[in-house]
C-alpha positions, 0 to 999 in steps of 0.5 A, a space after each residue: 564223542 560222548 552225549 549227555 541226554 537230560 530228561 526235562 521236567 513236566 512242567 507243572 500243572 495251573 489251574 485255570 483261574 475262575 472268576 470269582 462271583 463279585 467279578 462275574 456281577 462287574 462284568 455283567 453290570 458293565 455289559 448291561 450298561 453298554 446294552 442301555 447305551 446301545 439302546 438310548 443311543 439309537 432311540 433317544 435322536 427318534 424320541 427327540 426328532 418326535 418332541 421337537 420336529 414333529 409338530 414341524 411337519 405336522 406329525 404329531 401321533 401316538 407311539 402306542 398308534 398303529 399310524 405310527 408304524 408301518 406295515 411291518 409292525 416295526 418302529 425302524 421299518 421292515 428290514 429284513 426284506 427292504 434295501 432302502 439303499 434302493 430306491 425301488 423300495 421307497 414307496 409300497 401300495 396299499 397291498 405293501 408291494 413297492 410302486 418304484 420297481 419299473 426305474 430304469 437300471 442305467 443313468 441317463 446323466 447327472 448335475 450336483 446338488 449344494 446345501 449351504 447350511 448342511 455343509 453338503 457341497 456339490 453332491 453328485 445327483 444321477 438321473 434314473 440310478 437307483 443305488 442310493 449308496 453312490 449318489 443322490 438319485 432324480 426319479 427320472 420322469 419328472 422335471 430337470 433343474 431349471 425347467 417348468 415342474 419340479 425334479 424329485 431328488 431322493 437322498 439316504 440317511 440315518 441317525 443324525 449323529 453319524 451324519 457326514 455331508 460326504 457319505 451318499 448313506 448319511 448325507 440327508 441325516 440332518 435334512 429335517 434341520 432346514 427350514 422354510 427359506 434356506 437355500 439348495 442350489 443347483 449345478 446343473 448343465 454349466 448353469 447353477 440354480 437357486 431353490 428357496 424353501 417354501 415347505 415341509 412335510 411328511 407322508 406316508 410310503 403309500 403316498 406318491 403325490 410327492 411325484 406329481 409336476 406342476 407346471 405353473 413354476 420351476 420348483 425342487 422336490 427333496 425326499 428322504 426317510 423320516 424320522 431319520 435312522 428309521 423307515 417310517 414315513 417320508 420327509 419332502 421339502 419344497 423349494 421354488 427356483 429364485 434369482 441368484 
């Protein structure tokens, strides 16, 4: 038996195509308008929030204000050494140390919150969490729906166009969207609960008299970042217990 042996050709050398200096500027045009919407994305819901909500919660400032910013010299907030996934985070001193630190590191029960209007149905709020990715949270020394007071409800959001009434990260996107008399209802211990809004406003992180209880009523505190998508300052609606 006898073998034939055949020596391949190299195969022949291709040189790499290079673009061409029209094509580079394509390329670069199109980067750059991808960036501009990017940017326009993120900022243009903060600037509309600003025009249109503003004057609402009786916020009207400067941007170029230092009242505008907070104590990280950022208009999104310091977020580089915050998680404000949690609660503890919330609420700083005047020395920009955060107040909420001491919340208790285990649940102690937990009721649902509905928002008609905002399409947020039966979301569950845990009593003294603080991960604010799985739940709403009700800062635990204060008042339990139906009681004399007020439970303090905190929620997480961010820009309104990712807003989903299912996701614990977004569901309080679009909070800034009610107004005085919608409802928020309650399901607490076999019982549900109906809240009408009576105000809205904002504070500043340093302001824990958002915390406070008054005893002369059943009222329901909701507290969120604002405007939404940054850290700023912080939205509270006020709603007092009515007939269902």
């Amino acid at each position: 038996m006898s073998y034939i042996y055949v020596k391949t050709l190299p195969k022949p050398h291709r040189e790499k195509k290079r673009l061409s200096p029209q094509h580079k500027k394509i390329f670069a045009s199109i980067f750059l308008f991808s960036g501009l919407i990017l940017f326009f994305s993120v900022l243009f819901p903060i600037l509309q929030f600003q025009i249109e909500y503003a004057t609402k919660f009786n916020q009207v400032l400067n941007p170029l204000s230092s009242q505008y910013y907070n104590r990280s010299g950022s208009v999104l907030g310091d977020l580089s050494s915050s998680d404000y996934t949690q609660l503890s985070s919330w609420f700083v001193s005047d020395t920009g140390s955060t107040v909420l630190s001491s919340l208790p590191e285990s649940s102690s029960g937990n009721y649902f919150l509905s928002i008609p209007s905002l399409k947020i149905d039966k979301a569950t709020v845990i009593v003294g969490s603080s991960d604010l990715k799985k739940s709403l949270i009700q800062y635990p020394q204060t008042a339990l729906p139906g009681q004399l007071g007020s439970p303090v409800i905190f929620g997480h959001s961010v820009l309104p166009q990712f807003f989903n009434p299912k996701s614990y990260l977004t569901i309080f996107s679009t909070l800034y969207k009610l107004k005085p008399g919608d409802d928020i209802i309650i399901d607490y211990d076999h019982i549900r609960y109906r809240y009408i809004i009576e105000e809205m406003f904002e504070v500043q992180p340093t302001d824990l008299s958002v915390l406070e209880q008054r005893f002369d009523g059943r009222y329901l505190t909701v507290i969120t970042c604002s405007p939404p998508g940054t850290y700023l300052r912080r939205l509270v609606i006020k709603a007092r217990i009515t007939d269902l």
